[in-house]
C-alpha positions as CSV (number, residue, x, y, z in Angstrom):
1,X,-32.0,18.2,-9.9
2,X,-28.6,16.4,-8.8
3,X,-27.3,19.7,-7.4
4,X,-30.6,19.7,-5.3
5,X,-30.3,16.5,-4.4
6,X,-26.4,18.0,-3.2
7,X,-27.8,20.7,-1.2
8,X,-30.3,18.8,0.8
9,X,-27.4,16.2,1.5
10,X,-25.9,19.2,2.8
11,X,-28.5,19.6,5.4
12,X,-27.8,16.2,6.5
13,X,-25.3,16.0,9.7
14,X,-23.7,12.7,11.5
15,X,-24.9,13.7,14.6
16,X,-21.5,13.4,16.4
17,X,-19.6,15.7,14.1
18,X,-20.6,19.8,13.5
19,X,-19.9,18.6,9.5
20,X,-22.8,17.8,6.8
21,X,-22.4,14.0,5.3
22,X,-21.9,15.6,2.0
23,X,-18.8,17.0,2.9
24,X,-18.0,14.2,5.3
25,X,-17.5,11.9,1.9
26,X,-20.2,9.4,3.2
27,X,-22.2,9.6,-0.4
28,X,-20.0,7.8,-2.7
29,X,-22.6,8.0,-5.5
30,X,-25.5,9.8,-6.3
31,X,-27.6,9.2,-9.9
32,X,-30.5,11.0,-10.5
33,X,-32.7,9.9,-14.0
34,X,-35.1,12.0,-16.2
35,X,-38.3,10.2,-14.3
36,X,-36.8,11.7,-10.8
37,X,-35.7,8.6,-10.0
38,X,-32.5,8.4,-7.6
39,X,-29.9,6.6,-6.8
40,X,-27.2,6.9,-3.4
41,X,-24.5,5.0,-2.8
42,X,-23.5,5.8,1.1
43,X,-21.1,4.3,3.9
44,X,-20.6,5.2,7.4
45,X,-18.0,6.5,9.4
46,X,-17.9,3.1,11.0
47,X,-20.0,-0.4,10.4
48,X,-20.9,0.6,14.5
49,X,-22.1,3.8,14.3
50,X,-24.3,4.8,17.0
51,X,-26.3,6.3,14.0
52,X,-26.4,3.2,11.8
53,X,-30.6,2.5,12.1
54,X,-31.0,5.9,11.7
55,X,-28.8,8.0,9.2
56,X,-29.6,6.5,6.1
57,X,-33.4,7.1,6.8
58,X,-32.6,10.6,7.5
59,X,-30.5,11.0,3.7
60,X,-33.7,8.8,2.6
61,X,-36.5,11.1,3.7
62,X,-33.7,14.5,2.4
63,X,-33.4,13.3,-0.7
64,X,-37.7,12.0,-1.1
65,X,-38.3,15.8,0.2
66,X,-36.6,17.4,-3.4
67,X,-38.9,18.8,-5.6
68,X,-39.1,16.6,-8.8
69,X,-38.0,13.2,-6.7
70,X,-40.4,10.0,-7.9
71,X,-38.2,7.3,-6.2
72,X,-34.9,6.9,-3.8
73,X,-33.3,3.8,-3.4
74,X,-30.4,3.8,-1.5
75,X,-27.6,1.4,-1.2
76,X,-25.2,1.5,2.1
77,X,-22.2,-0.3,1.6
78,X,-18.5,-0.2,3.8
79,X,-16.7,-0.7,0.7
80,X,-14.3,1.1,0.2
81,X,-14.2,1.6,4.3
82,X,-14.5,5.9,5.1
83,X,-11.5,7.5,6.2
84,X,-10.9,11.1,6.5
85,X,-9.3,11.3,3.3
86,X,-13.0,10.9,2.0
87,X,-13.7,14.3,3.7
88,X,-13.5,17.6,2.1
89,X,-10.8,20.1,3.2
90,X,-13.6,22.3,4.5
91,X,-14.7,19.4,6.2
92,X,-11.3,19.0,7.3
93,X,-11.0,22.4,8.4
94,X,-14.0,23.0,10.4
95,X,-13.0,19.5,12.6
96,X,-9.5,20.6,13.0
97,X,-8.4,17.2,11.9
98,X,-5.8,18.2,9.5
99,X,-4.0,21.4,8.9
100,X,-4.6,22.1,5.5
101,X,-1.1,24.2,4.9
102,X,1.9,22.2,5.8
103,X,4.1,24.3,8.5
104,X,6.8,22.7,6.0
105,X,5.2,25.1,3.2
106,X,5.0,28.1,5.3
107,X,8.8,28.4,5.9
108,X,9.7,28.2,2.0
């Protein structure tokens, strides 16, 4: 179920980035139990977001939508704060944020 759970996180975008919160790092926890019962630990890019009121109903009503779900409760939290380390390197990628190959690297 937790891989599921994953993939429908992975339908989830911050709407001011082309990259899926999944890959963004913004779930710092996910638990799912026998009974379908789940749990997400989530954060924000910032404690302003423009999408504050609304993103965590959105991962909410993704996660409720898996087949086999009972129960979400989910916890929002700025602690540890996001930074792009969080992100994933294809996350990385795709925003151009960080070149993923060190020019140092390429001339060795």
């Amino acid at each position: 179920m937790k891989d599921r759970i994953i993939a429908a996180l992975k339908r989830v975008y911050d709407p001011e980035m082309p990259v899926n919160i999944y890959d963004l790092g913004l779930i710092y926890g996910l638990e799912a139990d026998a009974l379908g019962r789940v749990s997400v630990r989530m954060t924000l890019t910032a404690p302003n977001c423009p999408v504050a009121g609304s993103l965590p109903a959105s991962v909410e009503s993704a996660v409720r939508a898996v087949p086999g779900v009972t129960g979400v409760k989910l916890e929002l939290t700025f602690d540890p704060p996001w930074t792009k380390a969080s992100m994933s390197d294809a996350a990385r990628l795709a925003l151009g944020i960080e070149d993923l190959i060190p020019i140092a690297r390429l001339r060795t």
